[in-house]
VEXSEKE-644687 format. One record per residue (C-alpha): residue number from 0; x, y, z. Coordinates in nm, 3 decimals, decimal comma. Layout:
! VEXSEKE-644687
+-----+---------+---------+---------+
!   n !       x !       y !       z !
+-----+---------+---------+---------+
! NUM !       X !       Y !       Z !
...
+-----+---------+---------+---------+
! end
This chain:
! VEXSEKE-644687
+-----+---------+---------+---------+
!   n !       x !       y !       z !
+-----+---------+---------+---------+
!   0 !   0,018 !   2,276 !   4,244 !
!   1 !   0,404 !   2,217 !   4,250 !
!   2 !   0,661 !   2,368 !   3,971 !
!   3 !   0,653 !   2,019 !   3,776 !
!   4 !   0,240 !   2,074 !   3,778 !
!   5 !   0,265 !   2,462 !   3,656 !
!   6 !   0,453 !   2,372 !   3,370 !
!   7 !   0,253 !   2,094 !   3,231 !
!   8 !  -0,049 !   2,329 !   3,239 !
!   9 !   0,200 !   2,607 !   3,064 !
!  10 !   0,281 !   2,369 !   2,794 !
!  11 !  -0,065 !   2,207 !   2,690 !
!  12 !  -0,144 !   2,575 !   2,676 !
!  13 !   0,077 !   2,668 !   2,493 !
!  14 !   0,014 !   2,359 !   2,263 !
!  15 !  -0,347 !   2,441 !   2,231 !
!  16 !  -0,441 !   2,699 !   2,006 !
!  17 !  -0,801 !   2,655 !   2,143 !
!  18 !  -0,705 !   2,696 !   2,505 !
!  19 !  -0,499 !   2,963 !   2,391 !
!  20 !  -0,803 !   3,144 !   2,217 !
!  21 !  -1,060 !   3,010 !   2,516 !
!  22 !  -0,780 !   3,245 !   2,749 !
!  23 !  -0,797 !   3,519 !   2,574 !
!  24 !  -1,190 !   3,524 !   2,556 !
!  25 !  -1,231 !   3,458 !   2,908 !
!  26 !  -0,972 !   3,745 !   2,968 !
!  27 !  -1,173 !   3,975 !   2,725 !
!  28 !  -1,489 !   3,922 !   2,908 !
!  29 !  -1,412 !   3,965 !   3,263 !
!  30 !  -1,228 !   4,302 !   3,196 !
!  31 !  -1,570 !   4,494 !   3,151 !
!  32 !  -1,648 !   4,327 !   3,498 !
!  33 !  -1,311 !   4,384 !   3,675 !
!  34 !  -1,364 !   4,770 !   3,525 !
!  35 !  -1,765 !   4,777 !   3,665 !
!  36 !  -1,663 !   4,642 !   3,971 !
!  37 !  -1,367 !   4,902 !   4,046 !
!  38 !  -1,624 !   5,203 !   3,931 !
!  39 !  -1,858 !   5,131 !   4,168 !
!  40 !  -1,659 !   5,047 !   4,475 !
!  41 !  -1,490 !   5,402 !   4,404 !
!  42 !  -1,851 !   5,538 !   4,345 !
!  43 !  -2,006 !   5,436 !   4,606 !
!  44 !  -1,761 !   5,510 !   4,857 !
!  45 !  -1,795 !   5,177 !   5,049 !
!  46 !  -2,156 !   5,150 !   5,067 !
!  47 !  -2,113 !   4,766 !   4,958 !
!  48 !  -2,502 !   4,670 !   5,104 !
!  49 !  -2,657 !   4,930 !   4,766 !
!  50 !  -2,364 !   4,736 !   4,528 !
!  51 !  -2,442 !   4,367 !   4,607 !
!  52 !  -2,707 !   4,290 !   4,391 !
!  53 !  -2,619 !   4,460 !   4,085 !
!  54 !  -2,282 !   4,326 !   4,155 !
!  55 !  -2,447 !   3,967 !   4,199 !
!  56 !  -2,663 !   4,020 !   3,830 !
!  57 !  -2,344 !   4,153 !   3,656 !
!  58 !  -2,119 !   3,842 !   3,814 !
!  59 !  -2,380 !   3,570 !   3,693 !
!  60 !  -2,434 !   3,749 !   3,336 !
!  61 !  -2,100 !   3,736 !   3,296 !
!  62 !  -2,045 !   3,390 !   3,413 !
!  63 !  -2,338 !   3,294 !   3,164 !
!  64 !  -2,173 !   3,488 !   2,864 !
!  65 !  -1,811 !   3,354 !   2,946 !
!  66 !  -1,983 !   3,005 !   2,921 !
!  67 !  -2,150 !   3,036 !   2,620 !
!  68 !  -1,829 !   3,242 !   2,464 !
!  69 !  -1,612 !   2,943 !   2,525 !
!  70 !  -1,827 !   2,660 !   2,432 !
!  71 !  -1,912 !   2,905 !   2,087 !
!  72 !  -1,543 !   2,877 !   2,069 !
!  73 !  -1,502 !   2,534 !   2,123 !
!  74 !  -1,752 !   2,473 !   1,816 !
!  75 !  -1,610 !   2,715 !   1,592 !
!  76 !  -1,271 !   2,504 !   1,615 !
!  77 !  -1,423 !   2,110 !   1,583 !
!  78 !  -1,376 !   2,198 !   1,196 !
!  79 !  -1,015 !   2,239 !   1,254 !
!  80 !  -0,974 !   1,940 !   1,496 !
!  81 !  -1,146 !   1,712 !   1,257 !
!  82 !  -0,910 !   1,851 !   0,943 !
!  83 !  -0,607 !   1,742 !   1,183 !
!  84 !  -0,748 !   1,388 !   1,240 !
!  85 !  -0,781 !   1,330 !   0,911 !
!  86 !  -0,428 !   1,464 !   0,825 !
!  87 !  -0,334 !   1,239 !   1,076 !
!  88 !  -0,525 !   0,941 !   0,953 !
!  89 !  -0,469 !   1,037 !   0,611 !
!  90 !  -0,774 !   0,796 !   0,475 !
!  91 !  -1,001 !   0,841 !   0,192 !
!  92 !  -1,280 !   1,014 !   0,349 !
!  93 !  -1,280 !   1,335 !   0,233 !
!  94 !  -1,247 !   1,646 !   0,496 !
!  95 !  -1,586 !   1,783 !   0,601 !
!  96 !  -1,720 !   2,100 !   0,540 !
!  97 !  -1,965 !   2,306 !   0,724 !
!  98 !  -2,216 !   2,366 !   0,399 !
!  99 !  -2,183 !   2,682 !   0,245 !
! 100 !  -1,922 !   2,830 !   0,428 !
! 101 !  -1,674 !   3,105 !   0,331 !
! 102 !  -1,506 !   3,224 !   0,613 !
! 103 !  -1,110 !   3,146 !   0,720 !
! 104 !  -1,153 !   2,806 !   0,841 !
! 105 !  -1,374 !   2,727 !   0,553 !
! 106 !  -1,112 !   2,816 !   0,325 !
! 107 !  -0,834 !   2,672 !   0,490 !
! 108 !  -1,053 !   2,305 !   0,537 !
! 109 !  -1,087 !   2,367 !   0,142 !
! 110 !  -0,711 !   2,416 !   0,052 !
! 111 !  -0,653 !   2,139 !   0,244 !
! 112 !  -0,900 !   1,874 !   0,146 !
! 113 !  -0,753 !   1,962 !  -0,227 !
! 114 !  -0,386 !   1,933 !  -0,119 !
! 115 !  -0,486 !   1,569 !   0,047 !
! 116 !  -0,648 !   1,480 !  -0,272 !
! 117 !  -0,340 !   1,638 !  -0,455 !
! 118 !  -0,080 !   1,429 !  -0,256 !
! 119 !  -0,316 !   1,069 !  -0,236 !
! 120 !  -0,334 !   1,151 !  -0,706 !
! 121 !   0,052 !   1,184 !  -0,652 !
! 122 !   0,099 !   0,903 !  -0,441 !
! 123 !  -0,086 !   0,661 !  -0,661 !
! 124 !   0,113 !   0,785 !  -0,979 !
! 125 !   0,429 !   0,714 !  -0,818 !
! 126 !   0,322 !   0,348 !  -0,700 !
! 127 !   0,222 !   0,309 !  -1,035 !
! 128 !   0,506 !   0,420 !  -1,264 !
! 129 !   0,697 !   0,258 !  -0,968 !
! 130 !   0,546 !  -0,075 !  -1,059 !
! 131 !   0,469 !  -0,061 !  -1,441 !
! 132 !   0,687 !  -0,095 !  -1,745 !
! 133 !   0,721 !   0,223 !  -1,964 !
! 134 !   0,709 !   0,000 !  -2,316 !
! 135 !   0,460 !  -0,237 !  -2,280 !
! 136 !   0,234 !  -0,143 !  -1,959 !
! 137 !   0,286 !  -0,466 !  -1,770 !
! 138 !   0,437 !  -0,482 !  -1,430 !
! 139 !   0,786 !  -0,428 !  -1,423 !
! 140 !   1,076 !  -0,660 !  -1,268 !
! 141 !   0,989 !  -0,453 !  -0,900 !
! 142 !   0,578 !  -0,539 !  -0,991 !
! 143 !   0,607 !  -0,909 !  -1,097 !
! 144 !   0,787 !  -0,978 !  -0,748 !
! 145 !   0,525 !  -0,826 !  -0,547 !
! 146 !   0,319 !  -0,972 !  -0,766 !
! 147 !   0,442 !  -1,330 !  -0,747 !
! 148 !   0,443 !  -1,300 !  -0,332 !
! 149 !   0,101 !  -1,159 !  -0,302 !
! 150 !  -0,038 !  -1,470 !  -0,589 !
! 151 !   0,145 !  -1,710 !  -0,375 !
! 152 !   0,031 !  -1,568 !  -0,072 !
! 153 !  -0,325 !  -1,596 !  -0,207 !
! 154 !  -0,284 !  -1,944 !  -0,329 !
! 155 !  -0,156 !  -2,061 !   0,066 !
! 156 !  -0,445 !  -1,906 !   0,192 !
! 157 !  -0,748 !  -1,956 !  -0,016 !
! 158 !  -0,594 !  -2,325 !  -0,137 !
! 159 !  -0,582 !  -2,236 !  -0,547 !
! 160 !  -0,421 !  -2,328 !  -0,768 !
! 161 !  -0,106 !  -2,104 !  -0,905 !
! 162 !   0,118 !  -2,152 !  -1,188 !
! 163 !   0,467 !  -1,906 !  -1,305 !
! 164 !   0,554 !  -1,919 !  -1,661 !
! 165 !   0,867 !  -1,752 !  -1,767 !
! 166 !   0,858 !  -1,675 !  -2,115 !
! 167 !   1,142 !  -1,563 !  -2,347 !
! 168 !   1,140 !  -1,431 !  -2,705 !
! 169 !   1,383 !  -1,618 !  -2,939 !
! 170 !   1,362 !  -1,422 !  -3,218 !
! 171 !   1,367 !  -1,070 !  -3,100 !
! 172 !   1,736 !  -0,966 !  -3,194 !
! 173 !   1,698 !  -1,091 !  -3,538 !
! 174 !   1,333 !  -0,894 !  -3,566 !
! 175 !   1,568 !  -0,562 !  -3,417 !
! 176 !   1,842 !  -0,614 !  -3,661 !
! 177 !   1,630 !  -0,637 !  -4,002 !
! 178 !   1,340 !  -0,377 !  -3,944 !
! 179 !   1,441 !  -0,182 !  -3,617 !
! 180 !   1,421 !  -0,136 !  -3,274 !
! 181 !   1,054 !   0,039 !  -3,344 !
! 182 !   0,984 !  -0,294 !  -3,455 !
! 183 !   1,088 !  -0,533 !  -3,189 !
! 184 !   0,883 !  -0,260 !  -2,967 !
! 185 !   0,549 !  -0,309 !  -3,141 !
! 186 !   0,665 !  -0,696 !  -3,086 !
! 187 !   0,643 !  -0,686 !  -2,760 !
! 188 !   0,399 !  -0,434 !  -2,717 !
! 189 !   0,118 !  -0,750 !  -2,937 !
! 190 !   0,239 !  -0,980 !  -2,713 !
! 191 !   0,166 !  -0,831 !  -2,362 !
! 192 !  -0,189 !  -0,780 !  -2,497 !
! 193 !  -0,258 !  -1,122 !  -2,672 !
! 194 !  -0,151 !  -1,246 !  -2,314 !
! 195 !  -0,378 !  -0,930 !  -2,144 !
! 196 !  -0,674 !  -1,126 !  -2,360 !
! 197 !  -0,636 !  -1,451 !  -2,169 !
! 198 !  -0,581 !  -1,345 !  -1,851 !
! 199 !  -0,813 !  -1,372 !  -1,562 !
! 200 !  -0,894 !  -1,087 !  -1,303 !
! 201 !  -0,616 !  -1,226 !  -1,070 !
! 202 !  -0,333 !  -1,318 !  -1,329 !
! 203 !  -0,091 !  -1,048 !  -1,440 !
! 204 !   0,221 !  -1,049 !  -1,661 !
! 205 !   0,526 !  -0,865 !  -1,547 !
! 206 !   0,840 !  -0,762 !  -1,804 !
! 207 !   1,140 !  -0,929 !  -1,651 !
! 208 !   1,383 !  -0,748 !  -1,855 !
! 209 !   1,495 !  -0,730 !  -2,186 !
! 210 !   1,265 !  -1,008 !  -2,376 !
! 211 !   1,181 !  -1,174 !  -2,061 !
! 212 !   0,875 !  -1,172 !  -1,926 !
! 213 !   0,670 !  -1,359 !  -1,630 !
! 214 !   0,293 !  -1,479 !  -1,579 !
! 215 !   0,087 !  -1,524 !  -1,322 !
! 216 !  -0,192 !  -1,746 !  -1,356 !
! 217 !  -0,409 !  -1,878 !  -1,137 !
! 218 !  -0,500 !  -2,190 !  -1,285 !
! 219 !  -0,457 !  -2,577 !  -1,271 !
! 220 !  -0,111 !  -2,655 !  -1,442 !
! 221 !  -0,308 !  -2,829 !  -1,737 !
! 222 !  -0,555 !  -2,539 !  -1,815 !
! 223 !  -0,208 !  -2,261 !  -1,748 !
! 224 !   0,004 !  -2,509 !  -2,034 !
! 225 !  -0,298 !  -2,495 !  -2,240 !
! 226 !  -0,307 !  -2,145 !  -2,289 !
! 227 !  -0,006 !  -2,068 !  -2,335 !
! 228 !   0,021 !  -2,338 !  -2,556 !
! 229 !  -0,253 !  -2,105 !  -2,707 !
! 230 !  -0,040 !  -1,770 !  -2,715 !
! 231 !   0,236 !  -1,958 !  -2,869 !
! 232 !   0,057 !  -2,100 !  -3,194 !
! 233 !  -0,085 !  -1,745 !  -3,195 !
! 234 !   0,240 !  -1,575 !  -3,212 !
! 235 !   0,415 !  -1,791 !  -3,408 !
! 236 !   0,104 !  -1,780 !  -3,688 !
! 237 !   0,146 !  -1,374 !  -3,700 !
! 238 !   0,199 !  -1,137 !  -3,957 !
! 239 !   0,556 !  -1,110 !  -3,783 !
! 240 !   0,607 !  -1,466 !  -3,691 !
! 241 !   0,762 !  -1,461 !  -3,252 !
! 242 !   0,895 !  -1,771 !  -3,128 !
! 243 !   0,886 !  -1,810 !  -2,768 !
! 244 !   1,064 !  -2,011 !  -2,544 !
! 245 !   0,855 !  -2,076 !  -2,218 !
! 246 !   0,861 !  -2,279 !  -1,853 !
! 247 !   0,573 !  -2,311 !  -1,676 !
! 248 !   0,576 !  -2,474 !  -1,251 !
! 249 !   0,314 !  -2,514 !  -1,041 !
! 250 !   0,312 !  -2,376 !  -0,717 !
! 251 !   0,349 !  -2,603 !  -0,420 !
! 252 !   0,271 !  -2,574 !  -0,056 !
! 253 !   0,534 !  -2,413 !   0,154 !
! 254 !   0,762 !  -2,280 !  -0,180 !
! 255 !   0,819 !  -1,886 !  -0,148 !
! 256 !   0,810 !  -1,721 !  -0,497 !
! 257 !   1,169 !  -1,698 !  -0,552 !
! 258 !   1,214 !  -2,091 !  -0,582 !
! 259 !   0,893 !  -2,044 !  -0,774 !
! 260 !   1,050 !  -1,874 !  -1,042 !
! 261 !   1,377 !  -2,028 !  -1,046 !
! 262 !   1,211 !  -2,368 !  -1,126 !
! 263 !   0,995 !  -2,231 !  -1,433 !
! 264 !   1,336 !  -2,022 !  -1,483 !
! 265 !   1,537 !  -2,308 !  -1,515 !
! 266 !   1,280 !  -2,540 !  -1,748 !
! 267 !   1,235 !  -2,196 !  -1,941 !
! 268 !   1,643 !  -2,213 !  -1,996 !
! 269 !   1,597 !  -2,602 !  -2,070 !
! 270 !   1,397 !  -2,519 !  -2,372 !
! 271 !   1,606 !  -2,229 !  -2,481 !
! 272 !   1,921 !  -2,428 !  -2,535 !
! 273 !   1,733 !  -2,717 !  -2,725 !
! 274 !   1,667 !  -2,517 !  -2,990 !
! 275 !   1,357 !  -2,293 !  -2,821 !
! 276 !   0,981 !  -2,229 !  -2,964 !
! 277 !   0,815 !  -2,465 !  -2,733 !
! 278 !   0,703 !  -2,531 !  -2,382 !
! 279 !   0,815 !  -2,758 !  -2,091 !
! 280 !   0,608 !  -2,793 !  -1,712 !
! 281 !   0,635 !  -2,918 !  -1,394 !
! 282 !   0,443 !  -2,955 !  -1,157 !
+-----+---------+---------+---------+
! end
């Protein structure tokens, strides 16, 4: 074996903490032998024909226990090598654990299995204050965008329909100026969940900023105008009357989100400027 060769072998070892702990039993094992061995020879001051055969039984029982030591060994540690596939993996299956066990690996499988569960509770929080508005619980600005390319995605693949509406309050300064900001809150807070009460299992609503919000709805353009045509009558027939100024387009084949939006932006805008509280589409 050349110098390159040796220290390959010296650094898997060293990388291993099973070979490392397979060395040091087969090391432990043999010294009773190596220590036998030298007695005797002294002993029996070279009579080697009297030594063979207890030499020979003693050889093979050690061979025997150094096998069985190692491949002990080489269970004891699957435990450990499965907890560092699945921190490598990092899925949802949870870690396995030998049943009922309490010794150091058991423990350590155990602290980690509830630090993976920790970090995936953690991780899933973060995507979804990442993603959420703090007010009103729909997707924020961030959320509606991923929303809108993963709808439109869906609606290129599968061949549904898909429909943006931008909506716009046009009487949400005026409701902030007379009774508060508490009140303009509670505002928007009824109409995110009027709109949660018509929405499918595949449309969401995002908060676009400010009074501005988005909807996705995965719909024909007719049945999408008709219910927001819906929401509208709803909010303006309140106990706190809402106007809303809304554009609704259709989704067509080949059109990436953001010209999407722009188009119910800009027929959103349209109706805004004439005077607001109604709706305009396009297909």
């Amino acid at each position: 074996m050349g110098q390159h060769g040796l220290k390959d072998v010296v650094a898997k070892w060293r990388a291993s903490l099973g070979l490392r702990i397979m060395s040091v039993a087969f090391v432990g094992v043999h010294i009773p032998l190596l220590v036998f061995t030298g007695w005797l020879l002294s002993a029996s001051h070279g009579a080697l024909d009297a030594l063979l055969m207890p030499l020979l039984v003693v050889l093979l029982a050690t061979l025997a226990g150094t096998g069985l030591t190692l491949w002990m060994i080489h269970r004891l540690l699957a435990p450990l090598r499965e907890a560092a596939d699945e921190l490598e993996r990092y899925c949802e299956r949870p870690l396995p654990l030998p049943p009922g066990g309490h010794d150091e690996i058991d423990q350590l499988l155990r602290r980690l299995r509830h630090g993976l569960r920790s970090m995936r509770a953690g991780m899933r929080k973060l995507t979804h204050e990442a993603t959420r508005d703090a007010l009103t619980g729909a997707l924020n600005r961030r959320g509606a965008q991923q929303a809108m390319s993963a709808s439109a995605a869906l609606a290129l693949s599968q061949s549904v329909p898909f429909c943006v509406a931008v909506l716009d309050l046009d009487d949400l300064k005026p409701i902030n100026d007379q009774f508060g900001h508490a009140a303009g809150d509670a505002v928007l807070l009824a109409m995110v969940e009027r709109m949660r009460g018509r929405l499918g299992g595949q449309d969401w609503i995002g908060r676009w900023g400010g009074d501005e919000f988005v909807v996705g709805l995965h719909l024909p353009l007719e049945a999408a105008v008709a219910l927001l045509e819906a929401l509208l009558h709803e909010l303006r027939s309140g106990h706190t009357p809402v106007r809303l100024s809304a554009g609704v387009a259709q989704w067509r084949p080949g059109e990436d989100s953001d010209a999407l939006y722009k188009r119910a932006d800009q027929l959103m805008y349209r109706v805004k400027f004439s005077g607001g509280g109604r709706l305009l589409h396009a297909s």
